[in-house]
N, C-alpha and C positions, 0 to 999 in steps of 0.2 A: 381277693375272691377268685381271679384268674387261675393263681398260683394252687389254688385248695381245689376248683373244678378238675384242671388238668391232675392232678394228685389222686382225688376220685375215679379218673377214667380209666389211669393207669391200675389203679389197684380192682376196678371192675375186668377189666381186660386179663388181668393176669387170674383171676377167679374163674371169667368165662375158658382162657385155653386149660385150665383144670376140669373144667366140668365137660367142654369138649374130649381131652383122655378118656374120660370117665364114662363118655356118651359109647365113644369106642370101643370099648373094652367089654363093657353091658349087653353090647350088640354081638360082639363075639361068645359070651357065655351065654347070651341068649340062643345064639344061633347052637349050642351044646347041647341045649336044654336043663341049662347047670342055674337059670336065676326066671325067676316068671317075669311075664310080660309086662306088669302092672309095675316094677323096678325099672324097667327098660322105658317105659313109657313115661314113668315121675322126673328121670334122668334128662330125656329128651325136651318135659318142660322146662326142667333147672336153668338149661342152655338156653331156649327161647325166652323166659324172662332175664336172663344177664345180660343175653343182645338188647335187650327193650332197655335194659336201664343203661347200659353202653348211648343210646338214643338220647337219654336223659340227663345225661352226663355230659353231651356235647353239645346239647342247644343248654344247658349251665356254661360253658364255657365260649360261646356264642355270645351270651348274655354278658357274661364279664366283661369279652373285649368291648361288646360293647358302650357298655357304662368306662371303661377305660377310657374310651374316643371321648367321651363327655366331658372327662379331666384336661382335654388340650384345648386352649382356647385360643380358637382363628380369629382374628382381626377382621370383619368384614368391608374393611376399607382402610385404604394406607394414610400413611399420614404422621404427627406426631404423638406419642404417648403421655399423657398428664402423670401428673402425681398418683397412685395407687388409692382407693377410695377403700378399700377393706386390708385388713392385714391376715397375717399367713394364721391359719389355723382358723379364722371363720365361716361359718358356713355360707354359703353361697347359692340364690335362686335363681330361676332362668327370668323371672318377673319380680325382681329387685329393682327399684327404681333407681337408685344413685351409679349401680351398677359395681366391676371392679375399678377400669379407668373410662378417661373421658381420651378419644382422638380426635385428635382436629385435622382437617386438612390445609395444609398450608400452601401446596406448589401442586396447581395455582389456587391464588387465594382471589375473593371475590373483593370492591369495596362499594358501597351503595353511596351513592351522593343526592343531593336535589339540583335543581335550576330552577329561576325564575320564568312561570308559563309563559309569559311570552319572548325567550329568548330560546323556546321550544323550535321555532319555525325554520330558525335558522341551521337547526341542528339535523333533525328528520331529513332534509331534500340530502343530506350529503351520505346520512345512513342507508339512506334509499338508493341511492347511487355506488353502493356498493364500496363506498370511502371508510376508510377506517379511521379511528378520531383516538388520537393519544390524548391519554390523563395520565396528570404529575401528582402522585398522591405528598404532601408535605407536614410538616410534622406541627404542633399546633399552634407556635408561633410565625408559622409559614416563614420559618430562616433557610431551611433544610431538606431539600429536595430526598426522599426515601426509596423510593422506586416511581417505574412509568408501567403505565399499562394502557389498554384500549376498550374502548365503551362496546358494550357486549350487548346489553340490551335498554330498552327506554319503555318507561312504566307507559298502560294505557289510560289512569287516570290522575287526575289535576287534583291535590288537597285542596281542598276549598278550605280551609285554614290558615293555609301559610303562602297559598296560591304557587304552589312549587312542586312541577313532577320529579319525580324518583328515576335518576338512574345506576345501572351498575355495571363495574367497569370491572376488568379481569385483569389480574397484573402476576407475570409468570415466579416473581416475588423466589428467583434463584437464590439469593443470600438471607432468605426470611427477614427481611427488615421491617413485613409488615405481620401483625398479630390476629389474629380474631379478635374480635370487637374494640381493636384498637381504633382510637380517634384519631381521624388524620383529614386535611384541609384538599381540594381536589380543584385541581382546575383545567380545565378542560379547551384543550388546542383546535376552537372552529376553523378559524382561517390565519390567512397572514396578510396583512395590506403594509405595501410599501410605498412611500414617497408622498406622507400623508402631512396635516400639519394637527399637530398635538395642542390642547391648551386644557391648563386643570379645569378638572370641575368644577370648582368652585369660583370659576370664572362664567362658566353659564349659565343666565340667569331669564326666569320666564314670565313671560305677563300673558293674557288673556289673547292677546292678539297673534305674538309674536316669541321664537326665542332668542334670544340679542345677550351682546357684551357689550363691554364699556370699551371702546378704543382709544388709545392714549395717541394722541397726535405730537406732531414735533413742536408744538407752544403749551405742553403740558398741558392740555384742554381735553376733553374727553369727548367722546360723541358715539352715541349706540348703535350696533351694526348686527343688524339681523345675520343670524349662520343659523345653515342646518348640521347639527350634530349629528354625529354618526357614534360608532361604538364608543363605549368608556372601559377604561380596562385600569384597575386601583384608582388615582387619583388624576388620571388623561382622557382626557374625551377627546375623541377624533370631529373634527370639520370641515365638514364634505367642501361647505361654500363658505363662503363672507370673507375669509383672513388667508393673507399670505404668511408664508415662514418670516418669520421675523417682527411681523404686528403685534404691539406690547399692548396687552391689554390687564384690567384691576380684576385683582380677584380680593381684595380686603378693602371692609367700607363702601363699596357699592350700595348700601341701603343708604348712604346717605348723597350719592350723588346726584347730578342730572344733566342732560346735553353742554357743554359749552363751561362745564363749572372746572376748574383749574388742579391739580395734584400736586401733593408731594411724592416724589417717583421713589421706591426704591425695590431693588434687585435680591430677590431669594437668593440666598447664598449658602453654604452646607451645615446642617447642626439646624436650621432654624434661623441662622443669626440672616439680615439683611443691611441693606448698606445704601445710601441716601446717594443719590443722585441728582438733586435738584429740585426745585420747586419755585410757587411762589408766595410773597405773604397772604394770609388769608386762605387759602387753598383746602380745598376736602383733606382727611388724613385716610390715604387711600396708596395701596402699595400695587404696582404696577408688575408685568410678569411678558417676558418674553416669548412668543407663543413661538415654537421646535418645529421643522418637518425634519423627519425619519421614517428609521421603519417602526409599524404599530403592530401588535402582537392581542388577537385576541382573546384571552381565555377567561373562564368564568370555574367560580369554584361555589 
């Protein structure tokens, strides 16, 4: 269409400097008195309408470029390009829903996680302080660390469903390891406590009163020792009070213990497997576990 306007203008143009000679020339036989004025005067319209469609010819050609511009398609935002949604030779609307592609933005890429609401408290005062909180986004057997990024922002409400706020974390995701609507495990770096004493979880155990372990004494005898637990982070809970590094306490069979009642001791060992230590006849069958001080690391995912 472009090609066919400017083609028109030129061949109106080359029309109009014809009828200009012609205007000229009319004006000098007029001025002889060799042609009437009513010639001279049809001549001088001929010229003013060629100009007027010269006018018409180049908002045609206005128009094309402009429908031209409509042929190039700008990306309004960077990013990666999907698979093409139409193929070459269809027609194509501005209000087409599927669209031609889908972009996504990947760097940076966002990842939205939950928390449990009340491990909210501890998160907020450090965001508030201007700290910045790295998350390890991992992949979904949580073997494989993917990229790190840092909590950007924290929802304002609590699902009352799952009792767990929404947060989302930005991660500059340089070598794209991370997808849009990839699933990936998140755990989130609040603090670091060092020189703490560790014992698993499922060595803590709770009554109405009190939270207490079983402690294994050196006559294999056991006897319950109130501790205040602190964080848990996989399968280690942190305690604040009650045990020193090195206090073996039962994490197996405890439902059937009670103060003063006797063990067979044996020592967690790798794989699962464990390994007998001692005991005595008669004794709970109840397996004993050395409680760690180290460093504790606390992240939630």
């Amino acid at each position: 269409q472009l090609m066919q306007a400017q083609g028109q203008k030129d061949k109106d143009e080359a029309t109009l400097r014809n009828a200009q000679v012609d205007l000229e020339r009319y004006r000098v036989l007029y001025a002889q008195d060799s042609i009437p004025k009513q010639q001279l005067d049809t001549q001088a319209a001929t010229v003013a309408q060629i100009q007027a469609t010269l006018k018409s010819d180049q908002a045609q050609i206005e128009s094309a470029k402009l429908n031209l511009s409509y042929a190039r398609i700008t990306a309004p935002t960077g990013g990666r390009v999907g698979l093409r949604q139409v193929d070459v030779g269809n027609i194509v609307h501005a209000g087409d829903q599927n669209g031609i592609v889908v972009i996504t933005q990947l760097q940076p890429i966002n990842v939205l996680f939950t928390l449990p609401a009340d491990q909210i408290p501890q998160v907020l005062p450090k965001l508030h302080a201007g700290q910045s909180l790295g998350v390890d986004a991992y992949d979904r057997d949580l073997k494989h660390k993917l990229a790190t990024g840092r909590v950007q922002a924290v929802d304002n409400q609590i699902d009352p469903t799952t009792g767990t706020v929404r947060l989302k974390a930005i991660f500059p995701n340089d070598d794209e390891a991370l997808f849009p609507d990839q699933f990936v495990n998140a755990r989130l770096l609040v603090d670091v406590q060092r020189g703490v004493v560790t014992v698993p979880a499922a060595a803590i155990q709770r009554s109405p009163q009190s939270t207490f372990v079983y402690l294994v004494k050196p006559d294999h005898t056991v006897e319950s020792r109130n501790v205040a637990p602190g964080l848990t982070e996989g399968e280690d809970t942190v305690v604040q009070s009650g045990l020193q590094a090195g206090d073996m306490v039962v994490i197996d069979g405890v439902d059937k213990l009670r103060p003063g009642m006797q063990v067979d001791l044996s020592v967690a060992g790798p794989n699962g497997t464990r390994t007998r230590v001692g005991g005595a006849p008669g004794s709970a069958n109840a397996s004993g576990h050395g409680g760690g001080k180290g460093g504790h690391r606390k992240a939630q995912s």
